[in-house]
N, C-alpha and C positions, 0 to 999 in steps of 0.2 A: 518747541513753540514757546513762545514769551510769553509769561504771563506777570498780571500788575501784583506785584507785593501788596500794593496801599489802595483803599476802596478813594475813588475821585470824592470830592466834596460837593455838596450841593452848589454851594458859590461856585466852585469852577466850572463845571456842567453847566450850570445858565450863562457863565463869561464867555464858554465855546459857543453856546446856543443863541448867545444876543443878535446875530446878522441872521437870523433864521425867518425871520417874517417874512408875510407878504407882503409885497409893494404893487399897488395900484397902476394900472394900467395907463399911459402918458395919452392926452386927449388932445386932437386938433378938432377946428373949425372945419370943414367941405366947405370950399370954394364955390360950387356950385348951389346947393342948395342951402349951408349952412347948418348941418346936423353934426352934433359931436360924433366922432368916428376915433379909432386909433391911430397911429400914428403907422404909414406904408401899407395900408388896406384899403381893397376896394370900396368904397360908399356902396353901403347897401339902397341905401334910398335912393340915388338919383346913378348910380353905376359907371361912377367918373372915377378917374386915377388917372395925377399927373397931369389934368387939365384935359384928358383925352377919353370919351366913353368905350370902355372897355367889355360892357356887357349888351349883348343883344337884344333887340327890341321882344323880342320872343318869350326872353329869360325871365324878364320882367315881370 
C-alpha cells in the first residue's frame, strides 16, 4: 500500500480545498404568480410548471 513520505502542507491542503464551498441555489421569477422558486421546480405557491398547473386542487 502507498504511503506519503512527506506530511502535505497547510497551503496545499486549502489550494485542493478552495472549490469546496457552497454555492447558492440559482433563482427564477414564477410566471404565474411571481414568487422566487429554483430553477426546474414545481411553485409551491401557485402549483404551475412550464406554464401548465401540475398539482391538484385538492393538494393545495
Amino acid at each position: 500500500m502507498a504511503v506519503p513520505k512527506r506530511k502535505h502542507s497547510n497551503s496545499r491542503s486549502g489550494k485542493r480545498r478552495s472549490h469546496h464551498f457552497k454555492v447558492a441555489h440559482q433563482l427564477t421569477m414564477c410566471p404565474q404568480c411571481g414568487e422566487e422558486i429554483p430553477t426546474h421546480v414545481v411553485c409551491p405557491n401557485c402549483g404551475y410548471y412550464m406554464g401548465r398547473n401540475v398539482m391538484r386542487e385538492d393538494e393545495e
